[in-house]
C-alpha positions in Angstrom: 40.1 133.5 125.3 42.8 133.4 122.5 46.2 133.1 124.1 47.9 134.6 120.4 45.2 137.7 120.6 45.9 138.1 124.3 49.9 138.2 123.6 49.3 140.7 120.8 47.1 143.1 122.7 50.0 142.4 125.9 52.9 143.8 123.0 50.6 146.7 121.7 50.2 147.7 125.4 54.0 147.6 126.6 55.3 151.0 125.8 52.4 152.2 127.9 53.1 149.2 130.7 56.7 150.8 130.7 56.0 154.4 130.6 53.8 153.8 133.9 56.4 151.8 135.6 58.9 154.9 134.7 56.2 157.4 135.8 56.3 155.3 139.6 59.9 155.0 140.0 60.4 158.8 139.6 58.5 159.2 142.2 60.2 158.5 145.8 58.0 156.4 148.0 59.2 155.1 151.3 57.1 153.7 153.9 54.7 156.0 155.1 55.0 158.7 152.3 53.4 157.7 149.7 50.9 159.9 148.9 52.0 160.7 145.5 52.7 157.5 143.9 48.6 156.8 145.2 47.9 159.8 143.1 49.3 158.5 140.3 48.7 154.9 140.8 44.8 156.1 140.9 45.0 157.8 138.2 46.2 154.7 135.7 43.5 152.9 137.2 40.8 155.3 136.2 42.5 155.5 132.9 42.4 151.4 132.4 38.9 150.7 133.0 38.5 149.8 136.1 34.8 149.8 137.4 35.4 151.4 140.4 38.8 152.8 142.0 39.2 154.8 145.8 42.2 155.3 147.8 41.3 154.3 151.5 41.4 155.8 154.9 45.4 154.2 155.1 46.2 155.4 151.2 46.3 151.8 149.5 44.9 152.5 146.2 42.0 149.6 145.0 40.9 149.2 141.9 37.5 146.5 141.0 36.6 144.6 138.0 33.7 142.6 137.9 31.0 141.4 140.6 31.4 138.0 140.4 30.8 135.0 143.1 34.7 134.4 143.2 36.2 137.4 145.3 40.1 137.7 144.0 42.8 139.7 145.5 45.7 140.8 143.6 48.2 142.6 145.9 50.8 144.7 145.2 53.0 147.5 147.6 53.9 150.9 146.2 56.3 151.8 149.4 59.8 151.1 148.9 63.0 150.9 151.2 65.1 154.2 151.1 68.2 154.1 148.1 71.0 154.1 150.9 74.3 155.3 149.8 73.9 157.0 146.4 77.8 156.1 144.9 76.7 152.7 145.0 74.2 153.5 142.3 75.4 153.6 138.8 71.9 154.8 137.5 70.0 157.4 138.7 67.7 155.2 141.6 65.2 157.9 140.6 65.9 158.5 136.9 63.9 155.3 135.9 66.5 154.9 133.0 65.3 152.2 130.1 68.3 150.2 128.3 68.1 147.1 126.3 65.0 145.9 127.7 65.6 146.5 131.1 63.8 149.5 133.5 66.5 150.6 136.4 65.3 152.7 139.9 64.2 152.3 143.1 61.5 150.0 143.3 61.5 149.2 139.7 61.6 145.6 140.6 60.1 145.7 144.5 57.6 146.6 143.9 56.2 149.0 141.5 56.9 146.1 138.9 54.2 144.1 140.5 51.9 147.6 140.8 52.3 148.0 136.7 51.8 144.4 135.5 48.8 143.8 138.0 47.2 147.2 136.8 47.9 146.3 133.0 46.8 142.8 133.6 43.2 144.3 134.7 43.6 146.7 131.4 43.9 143.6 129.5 40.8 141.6 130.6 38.7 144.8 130.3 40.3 145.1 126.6 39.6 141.3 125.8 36.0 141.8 127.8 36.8 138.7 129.8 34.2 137.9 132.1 33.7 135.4 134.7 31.9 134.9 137.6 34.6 136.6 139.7 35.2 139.7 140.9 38.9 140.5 141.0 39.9 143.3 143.4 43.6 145.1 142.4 45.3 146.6 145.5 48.5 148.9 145.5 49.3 148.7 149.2 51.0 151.0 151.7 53.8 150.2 154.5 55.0 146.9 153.7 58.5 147.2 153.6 58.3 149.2 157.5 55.3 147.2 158.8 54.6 144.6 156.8 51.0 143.6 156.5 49.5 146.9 157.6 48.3 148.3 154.3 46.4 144.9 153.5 45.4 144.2 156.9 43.7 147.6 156.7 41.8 146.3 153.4 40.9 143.4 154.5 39.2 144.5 157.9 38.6 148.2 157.7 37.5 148.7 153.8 35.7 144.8 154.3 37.5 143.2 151.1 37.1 140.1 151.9 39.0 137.4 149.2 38.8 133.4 148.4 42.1 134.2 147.3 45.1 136.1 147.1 48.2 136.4 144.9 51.1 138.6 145.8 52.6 140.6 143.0 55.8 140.2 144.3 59.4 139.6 142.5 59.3 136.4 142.4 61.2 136.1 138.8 58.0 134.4 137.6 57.9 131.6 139.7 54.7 130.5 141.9 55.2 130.7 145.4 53.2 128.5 147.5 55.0 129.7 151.0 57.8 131.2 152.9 59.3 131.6 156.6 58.3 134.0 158.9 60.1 136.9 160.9 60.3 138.2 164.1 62.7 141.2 165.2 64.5 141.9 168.8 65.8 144.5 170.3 68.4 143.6 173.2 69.9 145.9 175.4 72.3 145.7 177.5 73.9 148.0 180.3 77.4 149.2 181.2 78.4 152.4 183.2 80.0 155.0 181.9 83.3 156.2 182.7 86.6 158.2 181.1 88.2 155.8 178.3 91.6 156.1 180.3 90.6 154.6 183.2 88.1 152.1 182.1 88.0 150.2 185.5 85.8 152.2 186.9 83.8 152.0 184.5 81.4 149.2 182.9 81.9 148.3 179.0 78.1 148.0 177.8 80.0 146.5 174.8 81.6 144.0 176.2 78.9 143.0 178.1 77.2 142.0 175.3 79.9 140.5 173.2 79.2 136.7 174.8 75.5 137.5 174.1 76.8 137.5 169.8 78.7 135.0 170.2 75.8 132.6 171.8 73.6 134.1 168.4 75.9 133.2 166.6 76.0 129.4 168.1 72.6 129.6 168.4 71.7 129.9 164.9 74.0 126.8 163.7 71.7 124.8 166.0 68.2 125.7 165.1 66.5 122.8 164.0 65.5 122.1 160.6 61.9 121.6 159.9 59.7 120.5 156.9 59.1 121.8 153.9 60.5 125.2 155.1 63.8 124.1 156.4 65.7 125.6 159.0 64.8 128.9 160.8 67.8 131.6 160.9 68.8 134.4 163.6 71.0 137.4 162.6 72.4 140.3 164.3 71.8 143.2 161.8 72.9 145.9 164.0 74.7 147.5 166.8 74.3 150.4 168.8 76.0 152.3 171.4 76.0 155.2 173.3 78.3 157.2 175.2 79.2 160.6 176.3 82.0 160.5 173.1 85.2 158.6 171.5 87.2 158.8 174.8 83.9 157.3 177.0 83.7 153.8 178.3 79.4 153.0 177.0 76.9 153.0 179.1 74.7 151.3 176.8 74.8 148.7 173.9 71.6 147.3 171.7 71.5 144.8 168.9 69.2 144.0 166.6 68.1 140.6 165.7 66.2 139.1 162.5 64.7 136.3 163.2 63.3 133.7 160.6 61.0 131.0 161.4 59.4 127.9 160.4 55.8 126.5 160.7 56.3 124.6 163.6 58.3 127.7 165.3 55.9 130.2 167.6 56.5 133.3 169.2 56.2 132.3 172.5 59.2 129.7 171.1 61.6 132.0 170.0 61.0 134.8 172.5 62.2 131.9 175.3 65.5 130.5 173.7 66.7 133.9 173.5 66.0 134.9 177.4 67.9 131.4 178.1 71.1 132.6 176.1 70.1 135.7 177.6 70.3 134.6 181.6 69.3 138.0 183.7 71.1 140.3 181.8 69.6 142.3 179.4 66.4 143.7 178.1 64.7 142.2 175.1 62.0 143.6 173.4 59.8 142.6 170.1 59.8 145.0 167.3 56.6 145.3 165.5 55.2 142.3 165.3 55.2 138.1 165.1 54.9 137.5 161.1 53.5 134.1 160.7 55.0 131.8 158.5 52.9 130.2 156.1 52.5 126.6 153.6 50.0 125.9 150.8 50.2 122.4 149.8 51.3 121.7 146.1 48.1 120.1 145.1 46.0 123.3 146.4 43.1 124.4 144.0 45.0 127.8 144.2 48.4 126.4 143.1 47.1 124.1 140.4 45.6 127.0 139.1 48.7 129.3 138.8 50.4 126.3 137.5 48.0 125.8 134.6 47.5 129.6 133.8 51.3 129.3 133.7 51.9 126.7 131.0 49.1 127.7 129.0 50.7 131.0 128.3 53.9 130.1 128.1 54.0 126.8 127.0 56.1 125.2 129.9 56.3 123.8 133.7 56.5 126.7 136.1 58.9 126.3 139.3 56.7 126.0 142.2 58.7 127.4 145.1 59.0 128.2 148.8 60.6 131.4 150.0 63.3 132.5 152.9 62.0 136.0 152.3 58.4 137.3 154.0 55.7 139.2 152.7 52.1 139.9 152.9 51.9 136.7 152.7 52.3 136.2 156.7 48.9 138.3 157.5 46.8 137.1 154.7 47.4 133.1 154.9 49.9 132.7 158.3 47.1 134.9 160.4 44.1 135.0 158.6 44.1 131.4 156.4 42.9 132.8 152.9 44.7 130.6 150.1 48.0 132.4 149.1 50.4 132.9 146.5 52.9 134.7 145.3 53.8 135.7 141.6 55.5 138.6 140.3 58.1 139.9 137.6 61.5 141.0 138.8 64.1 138.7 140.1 64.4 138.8 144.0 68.1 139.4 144.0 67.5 142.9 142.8 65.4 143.7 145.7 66.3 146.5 147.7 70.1 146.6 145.9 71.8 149.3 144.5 70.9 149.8 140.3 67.6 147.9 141.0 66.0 146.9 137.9 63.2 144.6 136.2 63.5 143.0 132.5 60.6 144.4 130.3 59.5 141.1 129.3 58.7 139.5 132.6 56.6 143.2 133.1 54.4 142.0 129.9 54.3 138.3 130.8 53.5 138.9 134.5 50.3 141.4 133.2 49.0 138.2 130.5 49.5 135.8 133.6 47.4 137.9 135.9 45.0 138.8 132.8 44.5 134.8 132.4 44.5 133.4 136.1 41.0 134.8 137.5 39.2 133.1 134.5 40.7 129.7 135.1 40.1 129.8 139.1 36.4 130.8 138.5 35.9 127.9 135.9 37.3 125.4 138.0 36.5 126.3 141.2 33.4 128.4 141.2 31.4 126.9 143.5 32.9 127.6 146.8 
């Protein structure tokens, strides 16, 4: 395949690329409701050229190209976090405003960006008439940002999609992402009794109860150890809650919330017990949703060399090859399940979830040629598997 053809069809195709990315952002999809971008997402599918496309008994849309011997997953999440407070927004976060080069909007950059390039990257190779012997399976997932790992654990065991490998469409600001930590959530509570604000000795202050309990976190987390290649795992609280009869009540209840990051060597079983012995016999602690795994893929892995060379043969330079603090699908399909991993996606991650999120134009259009290129260059070199 002709990289210079390839970029030229990539440029004829970019007012389309962002008219579809504008089309998604309009349309609100948190966790759970996203009915209507599957619609739509379907529906550019269809129109691309994809051999076959279905939305699933979940709602993640998949599209197919190819029936090759090399079974390649491209994933990529239509759900998005809600916009919290709108004066923080200078654009519209539903608008989907376009200036100098740039797309601005809810999910523009996490991670309807990722949806548009991975969709326009299949377009592509049906365009080109690339063939290989691979077959290369586009997901737009559901419920990653509220359960991460649902909508492609769903593919993977209930619609039978079963990949060699994976690549996560991800902002990732073009760089290859060969791993990241894992998380874990708690919920600790902690009980008081209640009792008139102005005579709080008969009462029990559920808040200060727990105050030591932040404090030892917060000791806690300067301590944890730091492990290789993913470095040191991290515990935050991210939120307190109270309640009480009202203003002038002593609390007969407080709960925080915890994020928890974790390392290879760190387990769930692990975690869960340093906590109960900061904790001593006070308070409840309970895990919210689930243990996600955190994952490595070794530099020299047939996956990453690939991304790597896909990388500088389209853009004529040495990619970054990265690890990640953040978590992603990633966890399920390599931490629990072992299939070879990556992620690589347009959008920078500090625009994630922020207020005026946004995505560059040209890192929609290079991200689409990268995905367009990669399954051709895995299935050459590492066919027979």
């Amino acid at each position: 395949m002709g990289t210079e053809r390839l970029r030229r069809l990539a440029s004829d195709n970019q007012k389309s690329l962002v008219n579809f990315l504008r089309d998604m952002v309009r349309i609100p999809s948190l966790s759970g409701r996203e009915n209507k971008m599957a619609i739509r997402v379907k529906k550019e599918m269809e129109k691309t050229g994809f051999e076959e496309v279905f939305i699933d008994g979940i709602g993640n849309v998949i599209g197919r190209i190819g029936s090759g011997k090399v079974r390649i997953l491209y994933d990529a999440h239509m759900d998005t976090v809600d916009i919290g407070d709108r004066k923080n927004w200078k654009h519209n976060p539903f608008g989907a405003e376009y200036r100098r080069g740039t797309i601005y909007g809810r999910g523009a950059c996490d991670d309807k960006a990722g949806v548009a390039s991975a969709i326009y990257g299949g377009k592509l190779m049906v365009a080109l008439g690339i063939r290989g012997d691979y077959t290369l399976y586009v997901a737009c997932s559901v419920q990653e940002e509220s359960a991460g790992g649902k909508g492609i654990e769903y593919l993977i065991k209930k619609d039978r999609i079963n990949p060699h490998f994976v690549i996560l469409a991800e902002p990732s600001s073009l760089n290859i992402i060969r791993g990241h930590k894992g998380r874990v959530g708690f919920k600790i509570s902690m009980k008081g009794k209640s009792a008139h604000a102005g005579t709080p000795w008969k009462g029990k202050n559920a808040i200060y109860r727990m105050a030591p309990l932040i404090q030892k976190i917060e000791r806690l987390n300067s301590r944890l150890s730091s492990i290789p290649p993913l470095g040191k795992g991290t515990i935050a609280v991210t939120k307190i809650d109270c309640e009480k009869a009202s203003l002038n009540a002593i609390p007969d209840n407080c709960a925080i919330y915890l994020d928890r990051r974790t390392n290879t060597k760190e387990s769930e079983q692990g975690v869960k017990r340093e906590l109960r012995t900061i904790m001593g016999r006070g308070g409840k602690l309970e895990i919210l949703q689930k243990f996600f795994t955190a994952w490595e893929l070794p530099r020299k892995h047939p996956l990453v060399v690939s991304c790597a060379e896909t990388y500088k043969a389209l853009f004529r330079r040495n990619p970054k090859i990265l690890l990640w603090p953040f978590c992603s699908n990633g966890s399920y399909t390599m931490g629990e399940k072992g299939i070879p991993t990556v992620v690589f996606g347009p959008g920078e991650e500090r625009f994630a979830h922020s207020a005026d999120e946004q995505v560059k134009v040209e890192q929609l259009v290079q991200a689409a040629m990268f995905y367009a290129t990669l399954p051709g260059i895995i299935a050459k070199r590492y066919g027979k598997i």
